[in-house]
Structure formats: C-alpha cells, structure tokens
NURO-736265 format. One line per 5 residues: number of its first residue (from 1); for each residue y, x, z of C-alpha. Coordinates in nm, 2 decimals, padded with zeros to 4 digits. Layout:
// NURO-736265
NUM	Y:X:Z  ...
This chain:
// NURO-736265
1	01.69:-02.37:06.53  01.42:-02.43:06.28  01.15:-02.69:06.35  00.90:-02.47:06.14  00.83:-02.15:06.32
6	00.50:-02.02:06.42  00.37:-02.29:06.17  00.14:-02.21:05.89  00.09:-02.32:05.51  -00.21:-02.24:05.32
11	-00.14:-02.11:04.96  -00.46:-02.25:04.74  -00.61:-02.60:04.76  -00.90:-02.42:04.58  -01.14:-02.15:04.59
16	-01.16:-01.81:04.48  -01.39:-01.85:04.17  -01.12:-02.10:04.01  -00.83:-01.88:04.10  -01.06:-01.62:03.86
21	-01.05:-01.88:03.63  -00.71:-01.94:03.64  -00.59:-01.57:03.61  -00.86:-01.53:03.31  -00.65:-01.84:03.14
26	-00.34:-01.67:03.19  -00.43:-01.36:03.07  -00.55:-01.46:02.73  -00.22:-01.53:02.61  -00.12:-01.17:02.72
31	-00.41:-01.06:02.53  -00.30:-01.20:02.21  00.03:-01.10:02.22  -00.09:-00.73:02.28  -00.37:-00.75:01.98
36	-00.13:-00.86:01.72  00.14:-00.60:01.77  -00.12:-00.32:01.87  -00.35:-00.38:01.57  -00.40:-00.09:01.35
41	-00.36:-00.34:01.06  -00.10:-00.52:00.90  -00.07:-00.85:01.05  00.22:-01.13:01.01  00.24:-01.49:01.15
46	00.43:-01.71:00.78  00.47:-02.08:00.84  00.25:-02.27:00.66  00.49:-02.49:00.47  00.71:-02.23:00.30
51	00.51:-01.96:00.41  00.80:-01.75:00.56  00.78:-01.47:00.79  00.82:-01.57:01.18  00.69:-01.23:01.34
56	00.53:-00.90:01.20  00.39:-00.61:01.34  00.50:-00.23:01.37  00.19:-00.18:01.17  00.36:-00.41:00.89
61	00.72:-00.24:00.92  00.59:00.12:00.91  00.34:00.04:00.59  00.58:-00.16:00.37  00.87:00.07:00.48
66	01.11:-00.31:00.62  01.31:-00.35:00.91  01.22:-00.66:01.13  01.57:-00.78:01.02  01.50:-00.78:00.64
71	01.13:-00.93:00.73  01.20:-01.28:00.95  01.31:-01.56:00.75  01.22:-01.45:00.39  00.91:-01.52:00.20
76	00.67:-01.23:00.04  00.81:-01.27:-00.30  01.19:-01.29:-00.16  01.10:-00.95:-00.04  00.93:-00.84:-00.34
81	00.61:-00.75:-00.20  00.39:-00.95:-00.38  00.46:-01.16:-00.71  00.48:-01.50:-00.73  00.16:-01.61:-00.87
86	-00.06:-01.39:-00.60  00.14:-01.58:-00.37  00.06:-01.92:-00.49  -00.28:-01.85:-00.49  -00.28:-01.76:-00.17
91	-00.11:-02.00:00.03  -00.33:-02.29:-00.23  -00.62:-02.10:-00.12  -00.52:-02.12:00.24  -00.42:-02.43:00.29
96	-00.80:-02.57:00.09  -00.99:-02.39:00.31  -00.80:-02.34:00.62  -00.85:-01.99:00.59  -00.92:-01.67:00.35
101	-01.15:-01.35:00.37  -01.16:-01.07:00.15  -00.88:-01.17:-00.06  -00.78:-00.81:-00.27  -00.46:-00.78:-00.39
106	-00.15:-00.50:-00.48  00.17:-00.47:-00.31  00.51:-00.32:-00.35  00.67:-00.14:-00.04  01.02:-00.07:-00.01
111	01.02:00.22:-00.16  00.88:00.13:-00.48  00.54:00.24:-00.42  00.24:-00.01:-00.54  -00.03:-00.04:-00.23
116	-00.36:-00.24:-00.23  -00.46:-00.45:00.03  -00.75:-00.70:00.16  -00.62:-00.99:00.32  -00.74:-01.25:00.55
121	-00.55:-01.55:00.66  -00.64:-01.80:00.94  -00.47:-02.15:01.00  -00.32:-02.14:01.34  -00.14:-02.37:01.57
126	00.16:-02.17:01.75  00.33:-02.36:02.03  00.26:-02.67:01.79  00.36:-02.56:01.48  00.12:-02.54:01.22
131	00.14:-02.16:01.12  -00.09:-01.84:00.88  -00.21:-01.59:01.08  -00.24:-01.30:00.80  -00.38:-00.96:00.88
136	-00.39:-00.67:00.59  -00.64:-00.40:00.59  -00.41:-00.12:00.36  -00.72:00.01:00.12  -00.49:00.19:-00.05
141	-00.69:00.50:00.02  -01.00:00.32:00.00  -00.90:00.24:-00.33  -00.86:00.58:-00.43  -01.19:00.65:-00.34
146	-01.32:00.44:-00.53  -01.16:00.58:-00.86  -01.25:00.91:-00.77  -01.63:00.79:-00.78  -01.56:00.72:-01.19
151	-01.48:01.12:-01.23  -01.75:01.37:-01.27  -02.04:01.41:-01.05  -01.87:01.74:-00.97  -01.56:01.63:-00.89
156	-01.71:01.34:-00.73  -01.88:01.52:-00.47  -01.61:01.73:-00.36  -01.37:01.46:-00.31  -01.62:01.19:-00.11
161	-01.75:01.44:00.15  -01.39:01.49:00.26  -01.36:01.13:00.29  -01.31:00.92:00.57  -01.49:00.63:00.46
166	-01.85:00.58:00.42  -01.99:00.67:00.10  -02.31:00.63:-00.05  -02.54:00.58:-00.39  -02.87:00.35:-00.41
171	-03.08:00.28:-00.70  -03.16:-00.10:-00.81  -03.49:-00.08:-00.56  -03.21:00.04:-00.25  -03.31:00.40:-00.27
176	-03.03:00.59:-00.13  -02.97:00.93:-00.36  -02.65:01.02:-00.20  -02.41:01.00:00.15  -02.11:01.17:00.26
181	-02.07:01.37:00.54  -01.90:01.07:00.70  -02.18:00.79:00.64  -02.46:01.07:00.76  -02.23:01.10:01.12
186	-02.16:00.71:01.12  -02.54:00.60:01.13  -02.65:00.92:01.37  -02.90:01.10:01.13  -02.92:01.41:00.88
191	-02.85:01.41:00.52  -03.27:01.48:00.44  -03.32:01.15:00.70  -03.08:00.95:00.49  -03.15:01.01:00.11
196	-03.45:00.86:00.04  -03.41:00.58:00.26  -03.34:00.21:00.21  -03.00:00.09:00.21  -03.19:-00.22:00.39
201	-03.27:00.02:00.67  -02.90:00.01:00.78  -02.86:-00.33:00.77  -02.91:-00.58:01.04  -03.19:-00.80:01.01
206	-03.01:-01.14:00.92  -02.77:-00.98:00.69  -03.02:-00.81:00.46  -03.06:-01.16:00.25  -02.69:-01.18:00.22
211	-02.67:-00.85:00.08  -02.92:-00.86:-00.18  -02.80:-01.17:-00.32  -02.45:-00.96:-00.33  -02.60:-00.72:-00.54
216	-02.75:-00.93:-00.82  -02.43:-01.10:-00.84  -02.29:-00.77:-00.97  -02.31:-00.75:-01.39  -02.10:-00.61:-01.61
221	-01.82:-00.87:-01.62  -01.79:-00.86:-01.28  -01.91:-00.50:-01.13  -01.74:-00.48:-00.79  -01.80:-00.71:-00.52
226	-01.58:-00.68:-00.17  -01.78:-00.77:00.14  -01.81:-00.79:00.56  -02.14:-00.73:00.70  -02.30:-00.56:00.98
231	-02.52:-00.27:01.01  -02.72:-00.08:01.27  -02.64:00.29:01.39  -02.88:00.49:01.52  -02.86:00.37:01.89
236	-02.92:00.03:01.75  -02.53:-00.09:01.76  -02.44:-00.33:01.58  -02.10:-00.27:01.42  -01.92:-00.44:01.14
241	-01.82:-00.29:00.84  -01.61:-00.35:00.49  -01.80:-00.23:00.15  -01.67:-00.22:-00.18  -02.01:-00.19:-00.42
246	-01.98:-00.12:-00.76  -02.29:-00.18:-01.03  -02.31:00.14:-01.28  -02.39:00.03:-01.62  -02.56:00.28:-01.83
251	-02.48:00.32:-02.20  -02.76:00.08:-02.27  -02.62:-00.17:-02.06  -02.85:-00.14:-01.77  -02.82:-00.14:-01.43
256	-02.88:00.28:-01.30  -02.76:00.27:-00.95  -02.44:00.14:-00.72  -02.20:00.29:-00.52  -02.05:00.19:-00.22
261	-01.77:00.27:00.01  -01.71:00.13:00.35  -01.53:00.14:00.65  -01.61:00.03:00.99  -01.40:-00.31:01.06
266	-01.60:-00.39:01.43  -01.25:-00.40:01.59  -01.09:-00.59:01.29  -01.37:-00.86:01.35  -01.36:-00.89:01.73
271	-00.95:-00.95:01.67  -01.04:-01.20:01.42  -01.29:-01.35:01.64  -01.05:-01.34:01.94  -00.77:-01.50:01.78
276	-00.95:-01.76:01.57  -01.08:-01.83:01.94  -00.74:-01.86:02.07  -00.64:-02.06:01.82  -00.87:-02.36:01.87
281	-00.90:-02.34:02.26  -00.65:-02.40:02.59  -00.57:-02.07:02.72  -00.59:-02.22:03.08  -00.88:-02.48:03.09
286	-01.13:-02.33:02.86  -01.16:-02.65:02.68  -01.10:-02.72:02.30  -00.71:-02.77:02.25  -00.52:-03.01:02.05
291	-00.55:-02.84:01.71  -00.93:-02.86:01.76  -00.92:-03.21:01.85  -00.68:-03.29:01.53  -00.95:-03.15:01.35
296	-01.22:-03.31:01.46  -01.08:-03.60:01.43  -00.97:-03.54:01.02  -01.37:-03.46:00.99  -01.46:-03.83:01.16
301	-01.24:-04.01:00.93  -01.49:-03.90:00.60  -01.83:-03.99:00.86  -01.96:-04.26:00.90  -02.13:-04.36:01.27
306	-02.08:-04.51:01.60  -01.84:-04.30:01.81  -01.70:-04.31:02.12  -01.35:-04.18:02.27  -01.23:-04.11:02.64
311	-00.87:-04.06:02.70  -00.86:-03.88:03.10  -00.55:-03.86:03.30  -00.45:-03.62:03.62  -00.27:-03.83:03.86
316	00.01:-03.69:04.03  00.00:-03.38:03.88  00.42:-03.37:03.86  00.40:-03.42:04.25  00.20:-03.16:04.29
321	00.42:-02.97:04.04  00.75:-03.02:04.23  00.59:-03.01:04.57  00.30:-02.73:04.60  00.41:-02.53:04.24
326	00.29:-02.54:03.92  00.03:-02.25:04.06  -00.13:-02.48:04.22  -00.06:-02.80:03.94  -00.27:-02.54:03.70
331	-00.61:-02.53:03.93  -00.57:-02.86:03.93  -00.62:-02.90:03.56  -00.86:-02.60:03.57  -01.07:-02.83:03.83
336	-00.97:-03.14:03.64  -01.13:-02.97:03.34  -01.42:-02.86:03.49  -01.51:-03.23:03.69  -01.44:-03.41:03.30
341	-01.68:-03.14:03.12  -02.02:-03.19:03.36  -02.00:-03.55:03.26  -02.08:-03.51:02.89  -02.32:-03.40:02.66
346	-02.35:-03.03:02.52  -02.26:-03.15:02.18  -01.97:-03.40:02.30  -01.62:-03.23:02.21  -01.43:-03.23:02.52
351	-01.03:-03.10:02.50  -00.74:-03.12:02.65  -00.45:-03.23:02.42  -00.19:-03.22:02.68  -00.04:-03.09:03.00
356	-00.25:-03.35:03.17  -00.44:-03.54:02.91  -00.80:-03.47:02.83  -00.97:-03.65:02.55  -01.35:-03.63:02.48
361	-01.51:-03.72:02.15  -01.89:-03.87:02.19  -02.04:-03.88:01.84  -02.35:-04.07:01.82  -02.33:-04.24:02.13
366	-02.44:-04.61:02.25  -02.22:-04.91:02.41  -02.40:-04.83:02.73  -02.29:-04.47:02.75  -01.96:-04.52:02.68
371	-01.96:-04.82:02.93  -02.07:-04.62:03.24  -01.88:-04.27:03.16  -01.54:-04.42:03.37  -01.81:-04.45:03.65
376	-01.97:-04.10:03.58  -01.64:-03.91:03.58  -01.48:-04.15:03.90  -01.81:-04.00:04.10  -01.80:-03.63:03.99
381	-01.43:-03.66:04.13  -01.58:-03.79:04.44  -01.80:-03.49:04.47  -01.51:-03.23:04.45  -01.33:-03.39:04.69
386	-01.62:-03.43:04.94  -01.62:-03.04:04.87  -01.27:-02.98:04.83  -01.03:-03.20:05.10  -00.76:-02.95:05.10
391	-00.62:-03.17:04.78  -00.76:-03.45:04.63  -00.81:-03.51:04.28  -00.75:-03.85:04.10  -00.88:-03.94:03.74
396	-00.77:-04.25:03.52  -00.98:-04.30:03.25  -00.95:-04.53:02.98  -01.23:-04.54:02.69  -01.34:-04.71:02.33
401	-01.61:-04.73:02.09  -01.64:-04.82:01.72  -01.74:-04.75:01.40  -01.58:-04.52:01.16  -01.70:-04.76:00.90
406	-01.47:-05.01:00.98  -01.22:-04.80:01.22  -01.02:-04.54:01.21  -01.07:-04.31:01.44  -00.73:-04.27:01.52
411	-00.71:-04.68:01.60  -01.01:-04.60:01.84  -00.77:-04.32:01.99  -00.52:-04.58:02.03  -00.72:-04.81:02.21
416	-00.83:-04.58:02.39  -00.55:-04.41:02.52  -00.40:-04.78:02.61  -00.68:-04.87:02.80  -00.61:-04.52:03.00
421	-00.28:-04.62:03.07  -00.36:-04.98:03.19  -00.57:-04.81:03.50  -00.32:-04.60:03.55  -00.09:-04.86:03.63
426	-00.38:-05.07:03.81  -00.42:-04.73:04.00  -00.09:-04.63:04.08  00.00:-04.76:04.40  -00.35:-04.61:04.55
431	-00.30:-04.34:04.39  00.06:-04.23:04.48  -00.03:-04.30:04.85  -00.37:-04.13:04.86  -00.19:-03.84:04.74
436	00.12:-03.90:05.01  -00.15:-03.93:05.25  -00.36:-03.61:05.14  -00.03:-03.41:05.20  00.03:-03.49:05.54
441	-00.37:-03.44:05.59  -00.26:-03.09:05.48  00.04:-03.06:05.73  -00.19:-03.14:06.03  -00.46:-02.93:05.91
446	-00.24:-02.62:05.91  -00.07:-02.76:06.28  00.27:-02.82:06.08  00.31:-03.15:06.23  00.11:-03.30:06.56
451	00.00:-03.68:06.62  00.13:-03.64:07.01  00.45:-03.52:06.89  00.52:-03.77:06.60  00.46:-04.04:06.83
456	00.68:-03.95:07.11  00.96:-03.79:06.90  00.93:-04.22:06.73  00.93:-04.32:07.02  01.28:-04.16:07.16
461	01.42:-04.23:06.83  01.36:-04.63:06.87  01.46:-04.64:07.19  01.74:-04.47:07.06  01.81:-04.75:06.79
466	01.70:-05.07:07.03  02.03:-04.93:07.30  02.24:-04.91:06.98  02.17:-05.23:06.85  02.00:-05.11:06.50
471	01.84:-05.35:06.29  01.52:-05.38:06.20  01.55:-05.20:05.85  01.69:-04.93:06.02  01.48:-04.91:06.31
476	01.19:-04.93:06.10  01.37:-04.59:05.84  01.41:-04.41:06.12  01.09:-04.49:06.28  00.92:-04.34:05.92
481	01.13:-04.07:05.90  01.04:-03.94:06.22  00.67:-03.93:06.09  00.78:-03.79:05.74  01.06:-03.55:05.80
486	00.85:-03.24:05.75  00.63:-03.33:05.45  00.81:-03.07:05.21  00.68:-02.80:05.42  00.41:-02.82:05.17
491	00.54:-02.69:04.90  00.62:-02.37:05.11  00.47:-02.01:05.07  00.25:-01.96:05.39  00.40:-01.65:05.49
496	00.72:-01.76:05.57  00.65:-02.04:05.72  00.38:-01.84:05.99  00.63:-01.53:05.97  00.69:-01.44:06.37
501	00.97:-01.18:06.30  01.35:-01.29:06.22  01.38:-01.41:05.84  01.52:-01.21:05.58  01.84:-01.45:05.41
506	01.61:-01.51:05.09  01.31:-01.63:05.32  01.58:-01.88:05.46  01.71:-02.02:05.19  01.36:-02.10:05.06
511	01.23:-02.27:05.39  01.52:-02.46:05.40  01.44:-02.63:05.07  01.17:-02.83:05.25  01.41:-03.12:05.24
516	01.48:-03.11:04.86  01.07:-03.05:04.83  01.03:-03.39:05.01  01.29:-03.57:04.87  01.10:-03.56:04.54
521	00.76:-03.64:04.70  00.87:-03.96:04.91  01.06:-04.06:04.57  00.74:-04.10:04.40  00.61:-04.36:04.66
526	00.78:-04.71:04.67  00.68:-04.74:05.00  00.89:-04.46:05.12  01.17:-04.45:04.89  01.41:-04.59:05.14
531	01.39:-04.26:05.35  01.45:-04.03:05.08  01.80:-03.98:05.12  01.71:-03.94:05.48  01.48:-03.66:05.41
536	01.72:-03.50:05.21  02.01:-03.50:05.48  01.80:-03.45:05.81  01.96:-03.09:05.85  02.28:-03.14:05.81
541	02.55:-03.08:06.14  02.82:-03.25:06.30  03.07:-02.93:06.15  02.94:-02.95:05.84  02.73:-02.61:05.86
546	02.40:-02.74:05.81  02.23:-02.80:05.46  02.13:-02.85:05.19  02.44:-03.02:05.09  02.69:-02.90:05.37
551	02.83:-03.29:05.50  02.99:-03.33:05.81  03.07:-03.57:06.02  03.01:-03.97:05.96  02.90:-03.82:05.57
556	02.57:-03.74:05.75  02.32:-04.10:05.75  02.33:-04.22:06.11  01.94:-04.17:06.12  02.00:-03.83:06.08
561	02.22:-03.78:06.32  01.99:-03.95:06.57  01.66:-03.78:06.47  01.84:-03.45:06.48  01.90:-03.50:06.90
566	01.56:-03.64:06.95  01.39:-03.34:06.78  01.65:-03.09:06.94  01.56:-03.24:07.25  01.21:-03.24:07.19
571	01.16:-02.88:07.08  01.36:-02.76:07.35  01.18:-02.94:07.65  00.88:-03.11:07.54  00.66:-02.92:07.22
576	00.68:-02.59:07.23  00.54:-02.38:07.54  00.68:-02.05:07.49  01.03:-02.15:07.51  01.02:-02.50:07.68
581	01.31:-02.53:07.92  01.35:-02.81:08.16  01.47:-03.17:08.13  01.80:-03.06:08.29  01.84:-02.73:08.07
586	01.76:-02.97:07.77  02.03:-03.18:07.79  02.27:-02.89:07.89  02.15:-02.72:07.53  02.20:-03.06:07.38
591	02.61:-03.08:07.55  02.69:-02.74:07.44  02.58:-02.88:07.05  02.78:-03.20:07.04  03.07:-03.16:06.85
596	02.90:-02.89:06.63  02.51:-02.93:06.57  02.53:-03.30:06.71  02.74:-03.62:06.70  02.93:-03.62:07.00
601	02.90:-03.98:07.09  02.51:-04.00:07.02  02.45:-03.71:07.23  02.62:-03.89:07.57  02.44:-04.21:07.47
606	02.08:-04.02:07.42  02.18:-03.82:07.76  02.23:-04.14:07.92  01.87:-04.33:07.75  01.65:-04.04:07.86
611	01.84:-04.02:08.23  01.68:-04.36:08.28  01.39:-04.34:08.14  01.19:-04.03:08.27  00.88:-04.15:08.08
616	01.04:-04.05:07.73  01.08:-03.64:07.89  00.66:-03.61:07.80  00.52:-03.25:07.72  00.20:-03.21:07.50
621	00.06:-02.84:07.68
C-alpha cells in the first residue's frame, strides 16, 4: 500500500507572471528556428573560421538550384557560387567589422545561370561556436530593372509600370517627375499627388539627413549607391525599404535627375533585428549572454577607467534540478535573474554566462559601490523569499574592482570569480541545509508528511531498535529516516500524488521514484548522507517484490525492514481515518505480511513491543 495517497504536491514554487516569462524564454528559440527556414530570402549559417556551410534554407536550395547534401560541409567557392576573391573579401570584411550590410555581389547557380545578390552577414554565437549568419536578398530582378531604366524613355516606361518594385525619378532639388504604378499604391496616393512632390516627403524624419548626404555622394565615378532606410506611407507607417539610386549624368557632365528602385525590406529588417537580438541575449533570462559579455569585455581591454566585476552563483540549482525538474530549476534562474538585475544601474551590463553563473560589469563605478553590492543583492534575495516561501533562493556573490590601466580585465574576472567561489564554500553547509530544510517546509505545507506522525512513527521505530539491541549509529539512521523517508515526494507531479482513483501503471512507476528522487537530495547534505542508501531501499519486501531495485530478504538494510512495520502499522491503525482498523486488526494485517511484505522475525518482535506498550497504538483524528 502506498504511503502517498490522498497527498498533494504543488507544481510551481513561483507565480504566474514568471511562468509567462519562462514560456516567452522558451519560445524564442522556436522563433528563430521558424524565421530562418521560413524567410523569403536566402539565408545560410558558414562557420567563421573556414566559412563552410552548417545549415541553409529551402529559400537557398530552390534559388541556387543545390541539394542540402551538396550544400553542408563545403565552402561557397567549393561549390562554385561565388569566386574566390568575393569570398575573401567577405569573410575579411566580416570578421573586421563583426558584420556586413549591403554587400552586392554575382553568383552562379547550379545551372549555370549568373544571379545578383545583396548580402548581409552577422557574427553569431551558435551553441558556443562562433558562426556567420548570412542572409541574401536575390536582386536579380531588381537588377534587371535597373538596366531597363538605361533604355529609352519609351521603353522605359512600359517596362517599370509592370514592375514590382518601386520606381521613381527626382530632380537634384528632390522633385519627383516620375512613379510606377507600384510606388503610387506603396505610399497610398495618386500619380497627380506624387509627381511634383519631394522625395523628402516620403521619408521619415530622421532619415532625411542620411539620404541627402547619399545623394551627393553619387558622381560620375561612382553613380549608384545601395541603401536601407525608412519611409512613411500614407497612414503614417513606417516601413523599411532597399533603394538602388542612380545619378544621370548629362552629356555635359552634369547632374539632370536620379532614378531609384526599391523594395520594401520591413520584414527583412525585423528578422535581422530579431536575430541579431537572439544572438547577444539568453533566450530564458532576458539578460545579455555570454557572447555579449565576451564582447564587452574585448572593448574594456582598449578603455581605460575604474571598473568593477560581480561574479553571482544559484545555490543548489542541481538539487533542485534532480529533485523538483529542470521546469522549476529554470524559474529559478528566471527569478535569480530578475533579483541580480534590480540591484544595478541602467547602464551596468548584467549577463548570464552560464547555466547558473551571472556576471555583471559596473563601468565607472567607486570602491564603495562595489563594496556594498554582495549586501544589496544578499537583501533583494531576502525580499523574494519573504514573498516567495514555497522555495528559497540562495545567492553567492563574489566581486573585484580595478583599473584597466593596470589590469586586465580578464585578471579582474579571475578574481572575481575566485572570490565567488570562496563564499560558496563558506556558504555551503547553510546553504545545502536551508535548502534540505525548505523542502520538507514544502512537504508539510502540501500535508505530505505530519509533525504528530513523524514523531510517533520515531518513536515505535526506537523502541523498536532499544528491544533489539541497536547501536547508537543505527538508532540514530533510523531515527532520521523515519523523519526523511518521504522527502522525494517533491519532485513529484501534483496530480498523481492527490489522484483519488486507482493509478494507471505509468502513474506508478513515476510515484515510485520518490526514493531515487531523495536519494540524490539527502546525498547532497553531509549531514544526511548516512541514510541515503536507506532512502533508496525503504520499499523494498521480504519476497523481493518491492522496488526500486527488487532485493529480498537480509539484501534489504535492517532499518528498512524495521521502518517498513512501523509505518505499515501506522497507516493501518493510527494516521489515516478513512481506513483505520483496530489495534487487533493491525497486527493481524501485519501477520498475514510477514514472510512477504515483512521480515518475519521483526514482525513477532514488533507484535510483541506494541502488545506491552499500549501507549505506542496513538491516533492523530
């Protein structure tokens, strides 16, 4: 019979605005798995050392005419797409500025046929591999476009009102003397609306300085210029578009007019936004990540200035991992995350660089700052338990300050992080038993386990070991086992544990891992260690049909066998009100068991302790 029925676990040890935060953490990485192989563009992830292809999109395969297979692996100009010297410039140009925008160049598909493209690559970090994001807009068309525009007016005309893209004329002044069909429906107005016009008139406010400087950068040596910028639609949208403008020199070498051609990009950009957000952030805490940090720290070794490092630590986050799931191990980081962050400065750079390791940067801070922020973050923590005593959270915090000058700031990481771990250590033994303690908190709260019953079912189980002559060692095991026996019920889902019907096999087998569950949380305490095994083995039978490991016999610890007729005997006579039987139907239940639940012996010598002592037969209703 299980010892857990009609008993109930709660599932969070937060509340329901961090278990939003939580799913939005999760979800991001879905999101940028479904952006990069839905994206209408080419996109492709290289490495950054060799630049070879790790993963492409449909987008890529269908345009260049490649099978996945032929794609993973190679390099652009192993494939012949691109030639070797467009591909040196652009993993030089990459790697300088840690990214690339606008970049036009010509490829080959498979098929022979020459394609133009504007590229834009972004440095990313992909499960901790430095790595290119590279997304392709094919302007092929675009391109086309523009050629047309060197034919005759005529011809010109006929061929950019069927266009797609966004075609227009302005004179030096931004006059506009001609639009397409499609740049008239874009911006929401009439052709008679539209010529006229300003070109400015489109544009959004802050970009308009941009532009113009664009435009007298045009001459005759270099006529086109490629560009992003945004521009305002009739409903006063902003939405972000790609030009190509061309400078028309006259005979006489002056300046008559440009053309342009554009395409709306808005969805290109939010991607790019998205992902180079991604890229620098923890999916789950919010917080800067690690390739952030890296880089801040790169930029601190060419500064000069006073700076100051804090290296956090979760405590007990792999108990909490083994014992309650790593469900609940993530809101505790997400919590952890947002205690650390309320104790800094807007402009400190707070990340997390680990699974449980958050490291702040304080630029331009003083001794005394840094000196009191271990006291700052140790109260905040304080706070959210006051608020939140389902769980606890524990910080260690080590900190450093120096000056770049004369340290690295990688030595002030260092010292740092050591300083961390020496509280740790100072901490641990607090720390692993506040946490022990906060569990069973947990089992009370949710009427797992009852003070009354602890104590008598103790107090039958030393009697037990004073009749057989036990020694103290053993008395004192069995004595914390009886308190301890049920503290992996934790780690298991409320609704089986409360469940009133019959369990389902599957429901079983996962409440019966309770004893594995705290095996691993009385191993992490030195002061409990010794009843481990105990814990482990507490189920087990006389014939060998109990579990988790199946022993029978002697193989089963005696403290087991003694704790499993105490509680028997308990839960048959004394604890449960519903189903109690008498003293004299208890120890019939506990006859009929020896030899198969029970040790035979132990059950006539427990028969005979509580015979003669009626005291021990207590009930708690």
């Amino acid at each position: 019979m299980e010892d857990s029925k009609n008993k109930k676990v709660g599932k969070t040890i937060l509340d329901q605005d961090k278990e939003k935060v939580y799913k939005r953490g999760r979800k991001s990485q879905t999101e940028y798995s479904e952006i990069f192989f839905s994206s209408p563009n080419l996109m492709a992830i290289c490495s950054l050392d060799q630049g070879r292809f790790i993963n492409v999109n449909s987008t890529f395969l269908f345009c260049t005419g490649h099978y996945r297979e032929e794609v993973v692996g190679f390099t652009p100009v192993e494939l012949e797409l691109i030639d070797k010297p467009t591909f040196t410039t652009i993993v030089w140009e990459t790697k300088r500025q840690k990214r690339l925008l606008g970049f036009e160049f010509k490829f080959q598909a498979k098929s022979g046929e020459i394609r133009n493209g504007m590229l834009s690559t972004q440095i990313i970090d992909l499960g901790g591999e430095r790595c290119v994001l590279a997304v392709v807009n094919d302007i092929t068309e675009q391109k086309k476009a523009e050629e047309a525009l060197r034919s005759s007016e005529e011809r010109y005309r006929a061929i950019v009102e069927d266009q797609a893209e966004l075609v227009c004329r302005f004179l030096p002044d931004g006059t506009l003397s001609f639009a397409n069909e499609a740049f008239c429906r874009y911006f929401g107005k009439t052709r008679q609306q539209v010529l006229g016009s300003s070109i400015t008139d489109f544009i959004s406010n802050q970009e308009i300085e941009p532009f113009c400087n664009r435009l007298v950068s045009e001459s005759q040596t270099q006529p086109v210029v490629a560009f992003d910028h945004q521009m305002m639609t009739e409903d006063g949208a902003a939405r972000w578009q790609h030009w190509t403008n061309r400078a028309i020199i006259n005979d006489e070498g002056i300046l008559a007019e440009y053309q342009a051609v554009g395409r709306d990009v808005t969805e290109r950009k939010r991607m790019e936004e998205q992902l180079r957000y991604m890229s620098i952030h923890d999916a789950l805490t919010g917080l800067y990540n690690r390739a952030y940090f890296e880089e801040a720290m790169e930029r601190l070794q060419v500064e000069n200035g006073l700076i100051g490092l804090v290296v956090c630590d979760v405590d007990g986050l792999k108990l909490v991992n083994d014992t309650l799931g790593h469900h609940t191990g993530d809101q505790l980081l997400i919590a952890a995350a947002q205690v650390i962050k309320e104790c800094f400065r807007h402009n400190d750079v707070v990340t997390r660089i680990g699974g449980d390791e958050f490291v702040i940067l304080l630029p331009n801070t003083n001794r005394t700052i840094i000196e009191n922020v271990s006291d700052r973050i140790q109260e905040a923590a304080a706070r959210f338990n006051s608020q939140n005593p389902e769980f606890p959270l524990s910080l260690s915090v080590g900190y450093a300050i120096g000056n770049t000058a004369s340290t690295p700031p990688w030595e002030l990481f260092k010292k740092a992080d050591n300083n961390m771990y020496r509280e740790k250590l100072r901490r641990s033994h607090t720390s692993r038993s506040t946490i022990i303690q906060a569990l069973m908190n947990v089992l009370a709260r949710r009427k797992i386990i009852f003070y009354q019953q602890t104590k008598h079912l103790q107090d039958l189980v030393s009697r037990m070991a004073v009749f057989l002559g036990l020694s103290d060692y053993t008395q004192t095991n069995l004595h914390l086992l009886a308190e301890f026996r049920n503290i992996g019920m934790v780690g298991i889902a409320k609704d089986i544990v409360s469940k009133k019907e019959p369990l389902t096999p599957e429901e079983q087998a996962e409440l019966r891992r309770h004893c594995e569950i705290g095996h691993r949380i009385v191993l992490s305490s030195p002061e409990l260690v010794s009843i481990a095994d105990l814990i482990l083995k507490h189920h087990e039978w006389w014939n060998g049909q109990g579990y988790p490991l199946g022993l029978q016999g002697d193989e089963i610890p005696l403290e087991c066998r003694i704790l499993a007729i105490a509680r028997a005997y308990q839960q048959w006579h004394a604890a449960v009100p519903q189903k109690a039987r008498t003293h004299q139907e208890a120890v019939h239940q506990l006859r009929l068991g020896a030899g198969i639940q029970f040790d035979p012996i132990l059950v006539k010598k427990f028969i005979q302790i509580i015979e003669s002592n009626p005291n021990l037969r207590a009930r708690f209703y």
